[in-house]
C-alpha positions in Angstrom: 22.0 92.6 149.7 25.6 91.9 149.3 27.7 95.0 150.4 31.3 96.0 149.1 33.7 98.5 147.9 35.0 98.9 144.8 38.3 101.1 143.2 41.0 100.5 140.8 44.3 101.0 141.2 46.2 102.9 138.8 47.7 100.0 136.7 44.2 99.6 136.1 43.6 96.1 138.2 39.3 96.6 139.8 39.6 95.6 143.5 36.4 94.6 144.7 36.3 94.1 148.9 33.4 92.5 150.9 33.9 91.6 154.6 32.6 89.0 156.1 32.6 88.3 159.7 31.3 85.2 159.6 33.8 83.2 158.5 37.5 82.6 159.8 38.6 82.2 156.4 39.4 84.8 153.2 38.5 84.0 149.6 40.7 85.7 146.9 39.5 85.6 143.4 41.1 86.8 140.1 38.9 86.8 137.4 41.0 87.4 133.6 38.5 88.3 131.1 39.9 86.0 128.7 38.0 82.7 127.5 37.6 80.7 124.7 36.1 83.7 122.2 39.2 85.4 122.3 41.0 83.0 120.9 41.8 82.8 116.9 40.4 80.1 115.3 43.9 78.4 114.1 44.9 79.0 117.9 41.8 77.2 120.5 42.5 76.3 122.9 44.9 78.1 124.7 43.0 80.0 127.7 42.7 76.7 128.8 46.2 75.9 128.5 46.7 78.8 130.5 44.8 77.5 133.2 47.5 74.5 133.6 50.5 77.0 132.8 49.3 79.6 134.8 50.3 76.9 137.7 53.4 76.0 136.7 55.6 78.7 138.9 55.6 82.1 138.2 58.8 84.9 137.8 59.9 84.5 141.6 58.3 81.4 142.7 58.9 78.3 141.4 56.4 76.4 143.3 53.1 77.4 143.8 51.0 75.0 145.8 53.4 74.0 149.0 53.9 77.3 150.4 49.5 77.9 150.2 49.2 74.4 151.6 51.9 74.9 154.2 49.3 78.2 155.6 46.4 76.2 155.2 45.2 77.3 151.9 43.7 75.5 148.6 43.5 76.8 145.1 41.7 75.8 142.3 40.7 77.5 138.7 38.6 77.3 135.6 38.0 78.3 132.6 35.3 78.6 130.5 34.4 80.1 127.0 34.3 83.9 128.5 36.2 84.0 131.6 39.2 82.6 133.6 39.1 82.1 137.1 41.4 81.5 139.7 40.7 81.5 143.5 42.2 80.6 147.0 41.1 80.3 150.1 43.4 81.0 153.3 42.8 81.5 156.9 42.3 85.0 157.1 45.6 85.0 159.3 47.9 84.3 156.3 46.1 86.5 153.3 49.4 87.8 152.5 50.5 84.7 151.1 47.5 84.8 148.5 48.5 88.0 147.0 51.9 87.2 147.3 51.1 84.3 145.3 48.7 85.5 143.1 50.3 89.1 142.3 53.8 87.0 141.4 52.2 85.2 138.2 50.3 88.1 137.3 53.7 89.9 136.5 55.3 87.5 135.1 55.5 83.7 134.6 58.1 81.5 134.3 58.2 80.6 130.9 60.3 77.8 129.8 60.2 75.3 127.0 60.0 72.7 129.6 56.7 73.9 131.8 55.5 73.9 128.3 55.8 70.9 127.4 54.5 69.5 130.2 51.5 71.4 130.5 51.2 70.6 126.8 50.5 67.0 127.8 48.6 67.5 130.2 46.0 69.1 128.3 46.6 66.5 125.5 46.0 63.9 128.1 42.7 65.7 129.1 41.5 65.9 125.8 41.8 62.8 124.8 39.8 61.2 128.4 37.5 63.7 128.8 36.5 64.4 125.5 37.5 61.2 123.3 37.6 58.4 125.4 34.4 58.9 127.5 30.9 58.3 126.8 29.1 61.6 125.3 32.6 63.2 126.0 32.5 65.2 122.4 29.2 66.1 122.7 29.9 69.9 122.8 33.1 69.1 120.2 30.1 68.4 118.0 27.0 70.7 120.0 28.8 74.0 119.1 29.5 74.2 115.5 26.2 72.9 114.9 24.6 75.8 117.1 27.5 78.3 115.8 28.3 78.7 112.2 30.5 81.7 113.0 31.0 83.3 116.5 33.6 81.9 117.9 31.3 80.2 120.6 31.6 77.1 117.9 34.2 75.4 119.3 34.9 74.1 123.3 37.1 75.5 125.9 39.3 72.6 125.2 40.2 73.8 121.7 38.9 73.2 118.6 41.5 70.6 117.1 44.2 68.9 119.4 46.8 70.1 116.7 46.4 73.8 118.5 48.0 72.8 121.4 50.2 70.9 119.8 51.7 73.6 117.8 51.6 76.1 120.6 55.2 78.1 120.8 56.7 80.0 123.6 56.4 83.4 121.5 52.5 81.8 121.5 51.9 81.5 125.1 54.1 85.1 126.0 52.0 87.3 123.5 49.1 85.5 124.9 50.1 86.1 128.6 51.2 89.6 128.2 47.8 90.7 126.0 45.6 89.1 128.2 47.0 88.3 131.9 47.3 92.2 132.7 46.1 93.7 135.4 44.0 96.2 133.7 42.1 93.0 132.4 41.9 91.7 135.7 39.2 91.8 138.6 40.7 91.0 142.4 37.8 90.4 145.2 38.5 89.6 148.6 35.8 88.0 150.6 36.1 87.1 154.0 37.4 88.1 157.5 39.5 90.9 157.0 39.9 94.4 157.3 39.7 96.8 154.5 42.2 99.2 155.7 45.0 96.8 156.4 43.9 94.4 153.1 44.2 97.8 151.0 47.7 98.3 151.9 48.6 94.9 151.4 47.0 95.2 147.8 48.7 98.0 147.1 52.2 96.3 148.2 51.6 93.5 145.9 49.7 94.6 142.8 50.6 98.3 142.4 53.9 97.4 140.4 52.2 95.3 138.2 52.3 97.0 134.6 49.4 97.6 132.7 48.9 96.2 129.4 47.4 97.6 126.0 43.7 98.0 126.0 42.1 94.8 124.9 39.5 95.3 122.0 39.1 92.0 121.0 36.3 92.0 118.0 34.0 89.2 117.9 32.3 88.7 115.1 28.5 88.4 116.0 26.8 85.2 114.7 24.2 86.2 112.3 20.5 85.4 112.7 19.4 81.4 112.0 17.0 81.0 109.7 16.7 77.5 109.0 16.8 73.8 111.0 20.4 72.5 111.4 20.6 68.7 112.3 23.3 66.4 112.8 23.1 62.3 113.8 26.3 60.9 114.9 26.9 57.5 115.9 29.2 56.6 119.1 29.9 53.6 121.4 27.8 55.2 124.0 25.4 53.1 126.4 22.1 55.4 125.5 21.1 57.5 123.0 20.6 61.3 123.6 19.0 64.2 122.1 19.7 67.5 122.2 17.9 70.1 120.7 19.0 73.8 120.7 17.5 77.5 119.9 19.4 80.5 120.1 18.7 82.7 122.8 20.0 86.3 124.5 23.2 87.3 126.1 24.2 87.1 129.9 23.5 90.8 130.0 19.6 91.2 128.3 17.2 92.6 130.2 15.2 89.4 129.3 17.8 86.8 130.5 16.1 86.2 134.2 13.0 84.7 131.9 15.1 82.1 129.9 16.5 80.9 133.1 13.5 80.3 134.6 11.4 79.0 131.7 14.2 76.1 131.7 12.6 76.2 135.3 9.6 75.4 134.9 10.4 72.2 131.9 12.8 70.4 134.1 13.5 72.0 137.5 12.9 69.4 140.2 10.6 66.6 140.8 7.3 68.9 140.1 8.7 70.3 136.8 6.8 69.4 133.4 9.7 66.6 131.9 9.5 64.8 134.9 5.9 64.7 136.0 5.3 64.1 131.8 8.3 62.9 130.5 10.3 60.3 132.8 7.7 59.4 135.5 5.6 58.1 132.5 8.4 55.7 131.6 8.0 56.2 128.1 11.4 55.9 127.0 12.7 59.1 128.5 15.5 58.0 130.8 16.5 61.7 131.5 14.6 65.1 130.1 16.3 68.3 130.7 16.2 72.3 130.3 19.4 74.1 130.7 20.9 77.4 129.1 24.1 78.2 129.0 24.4 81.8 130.3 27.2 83.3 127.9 28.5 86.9 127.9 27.5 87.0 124.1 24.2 85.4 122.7 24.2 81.9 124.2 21.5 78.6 123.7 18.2 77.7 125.2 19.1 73.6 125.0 16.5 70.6 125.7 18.5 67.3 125.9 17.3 63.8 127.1 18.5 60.3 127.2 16.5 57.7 125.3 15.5 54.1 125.7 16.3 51.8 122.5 12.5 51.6 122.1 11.8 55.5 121.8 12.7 56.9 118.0 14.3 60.0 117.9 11.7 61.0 116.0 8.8 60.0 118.8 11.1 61.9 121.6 11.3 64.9 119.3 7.8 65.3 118.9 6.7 64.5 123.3 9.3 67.2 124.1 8.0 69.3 121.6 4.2 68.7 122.8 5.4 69.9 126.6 6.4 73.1 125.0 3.1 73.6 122.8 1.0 72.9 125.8 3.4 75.9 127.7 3.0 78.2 124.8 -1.1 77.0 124.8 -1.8 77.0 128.4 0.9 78.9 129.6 2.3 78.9 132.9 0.0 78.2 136.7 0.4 80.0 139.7 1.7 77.2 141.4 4.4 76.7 139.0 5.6 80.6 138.7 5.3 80.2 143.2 7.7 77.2 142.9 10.5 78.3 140.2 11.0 81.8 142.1 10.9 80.3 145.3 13.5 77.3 144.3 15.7 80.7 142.7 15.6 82.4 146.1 16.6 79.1 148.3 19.1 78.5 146.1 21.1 81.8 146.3 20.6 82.6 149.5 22.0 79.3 150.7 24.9 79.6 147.2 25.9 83.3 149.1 26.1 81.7 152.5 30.0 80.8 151.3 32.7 83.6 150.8 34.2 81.8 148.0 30.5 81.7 146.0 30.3 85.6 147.0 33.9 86.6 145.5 33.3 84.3 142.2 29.8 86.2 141.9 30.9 89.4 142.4 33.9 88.9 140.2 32.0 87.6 137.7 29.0 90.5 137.6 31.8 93.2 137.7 33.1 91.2 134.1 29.5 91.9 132.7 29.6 95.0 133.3 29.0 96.1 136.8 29.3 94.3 140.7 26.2 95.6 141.8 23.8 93.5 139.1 24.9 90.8 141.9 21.8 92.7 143.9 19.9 94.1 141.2 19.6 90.7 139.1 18.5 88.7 142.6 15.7 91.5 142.6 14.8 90.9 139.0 14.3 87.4 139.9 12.0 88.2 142.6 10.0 90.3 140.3 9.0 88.4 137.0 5.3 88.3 135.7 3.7 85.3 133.3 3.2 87.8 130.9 7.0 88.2 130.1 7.6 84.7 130.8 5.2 84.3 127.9 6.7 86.8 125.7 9.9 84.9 126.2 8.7 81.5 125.1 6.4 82.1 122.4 9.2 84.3 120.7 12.3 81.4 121.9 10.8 78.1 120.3 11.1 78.3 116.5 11.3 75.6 114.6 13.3 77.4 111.9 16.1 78.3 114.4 16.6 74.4 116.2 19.7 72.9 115.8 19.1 68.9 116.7 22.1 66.8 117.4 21.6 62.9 117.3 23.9 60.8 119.4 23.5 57.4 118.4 24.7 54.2 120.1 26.7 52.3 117.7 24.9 48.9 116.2 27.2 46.2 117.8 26.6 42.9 115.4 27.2 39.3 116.4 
């Protein structure tokens, strides 16, 4: 059970607060709900810019790492297609540098045509080695508007086209900053050694002149039910083909969720799951067979992926993954096999909420869908789960009419 305390102050900022003893240090994470769906399609790409700009010195302090790093703190951030994340730790000594730090470019950054040029490039520069100049970097470049046809889900946290970022003006980045980098769109937890009494003034002192922005109601348009296979074979200078196959499944949020997570589980989840006992331990040209899903505030994918040998067909590694999930939906699932995946759940997040910094990101992160507390009540759900609704899950998830298969060919070198 993960205890804390929750208010808002009146600009609207959610302050979420759990103590921790434990540790010597204090973890202070912002959460901006702002991702990569609330972007406009001409404009992708920019939540991740912010990430880079958002570094780049704020109204009253030019530099932002030296003074952390002079108290013995480290910073890092992320973004994804929901969220943006930032998050420090400190010594719990010097926690008044965080949200000095912090609260400073949540009021105002220091826009200039120069930061934005550089952080510009930057992102340019990522794009093109991460996502064009690596092996299987564009998978998702090409994963996500096969899957999506209109949420806006179809294109990557890196952008859609490099030409966004390109074109991105300072009247770009400052409506985009002042509509979404508001305190009222903002979740602040503290996690750590500290008391709340003293860190409640201090938040107060920092944050409390912050002004709130305009109520974001961002509409996304909801992507409309597939009916029909989509598939896609690209060709790429890659040193093994892979396979992905995809089906649309629920949001982060759906009472059902907890079952897609673990029926990915029970496919490819450790040495014991069914991939690797059936897949990859029979060297039959499965290099690597995997189950994933990708979790997303809106309706997200249930994805099977694996890398291939030049002697297995797509065709042949198609039809063995799709035999694995026949004999699930035939035999359905042991036991044993329900035992292992909710015991391997419980290891893991006991050990994951053994850190302050995992604690704050989670609690920050359940607050965004919706309420702090799922942080306990989710763990519980996990704890609780029957075959019969595992069942329900899978024989309902895996329709043929609703994959989308992506191809990703080596390219045919000639002598």
């Amino acid at each position: 059970m993960i205890k804390f305390e929750k208010y808002k102050l009146k600009n609207g900022l959610t302050v979420i607060l759990h103590p921790d003893k434990t540790s010597q240090l204090v973890a202070v994470n912002t959460l901006y709900k702002v991702g990569a769906r609330n972007e406009e399609e001409s404009k992708t790409g920019f939540a991740h810019l912010f990430e880079h700009l958002m570094f780049g010195g704020s109204e009253n302090i030019p530099d932002f790492d030296t003074p952390l790093q002079e108290r013995g703190g480290e910073n890092n951030a992320f973004t994804n297609n929901d969220i943006t994340n930032y998050y420090i730790t400190i010594p719990a000594s010097n926690i008044e540098t965080a949200f000095w730090l912090e609260s400073d470019r949540m009021l105002q950054l220091a826009f200039s045509q120069e930061s934005l040029d550089v952080q510009k490039n930057v992102v340019k520069e990522e794009f093109k080695q991460r996502y064009l100049n690596q092996p299987y970097g564009d998978l998702w470049l090409e994963l996500r508007p096969l899957a999506y046809k209109t949420h806006p889900y179809k294109w990557a946290t890196i952008g859609k086209d490099l030409d966004h970022i390109e074109k991105a003006t300072l009247t770009d980045v400052k409506d985009f900053f002042y509509k979404y980098y508001r305190p009222n769109n903002a979740v602040l937890v503290v996690s750590g050694n500290f008391e709340i009494n003293s860190v409640k003034q201090l938040i107060e002192k920092w944050y409390s002149g912050i002004p709130a922005g305009e109520i974001v109601n961002s509409h996304i348009t909801e992507e409309p039910p597939q009916t029909q296979r989509r598939e896609k074979h690209i060709y790429r200078d890659v040193p093994l083909k892979y396979f992905t196959k995809t089906y649309p499944m629920v949001n982060r949020n759906h009472k059902d969720y907890v079952y897609y997570d673990l029926l990915s589980d029970v496919l490819s989840n450790g040495n014991a799951s069914r991939f690797d006992r059936e897949l990859i331990k029979t060297s039959k040209g499965f290099i690597s067979a995997d189950a994933f899903i990708t979790g997303s505030y809106d309706n997200g994918l249930f994805i099977l992926s694996a890398r291939l040998t030049d002697k297995l067909s797509f065709e042949k590694a198609e039809e063995m993954l799709d035999e694995q999930i026949n004999l699930l939906l035939k035999n359905g699932i042991t036991d044993d096999e329900l035992s292992r995946i909710t015991n391997m759940n419980e290891t893991s997040t006991v050990f994951n909420r053994t850190n302050i910094l995992n604690k704050a990101m989670d609690l920050a992160f359940y607050e965004f869908l919706g309420d702090a507390n799922l942080i306990n009540d989710e763990y519980k759900a996990y704890q609780n789960v029957k075959k019969t609704d595992l069942m329900r899950v899978a024989s309902n998830l895996f329709d043929s009419s609703r994959a989308s298969v992506l191809k990703y060919d080596k390219i045919q070198k000639h002598a």
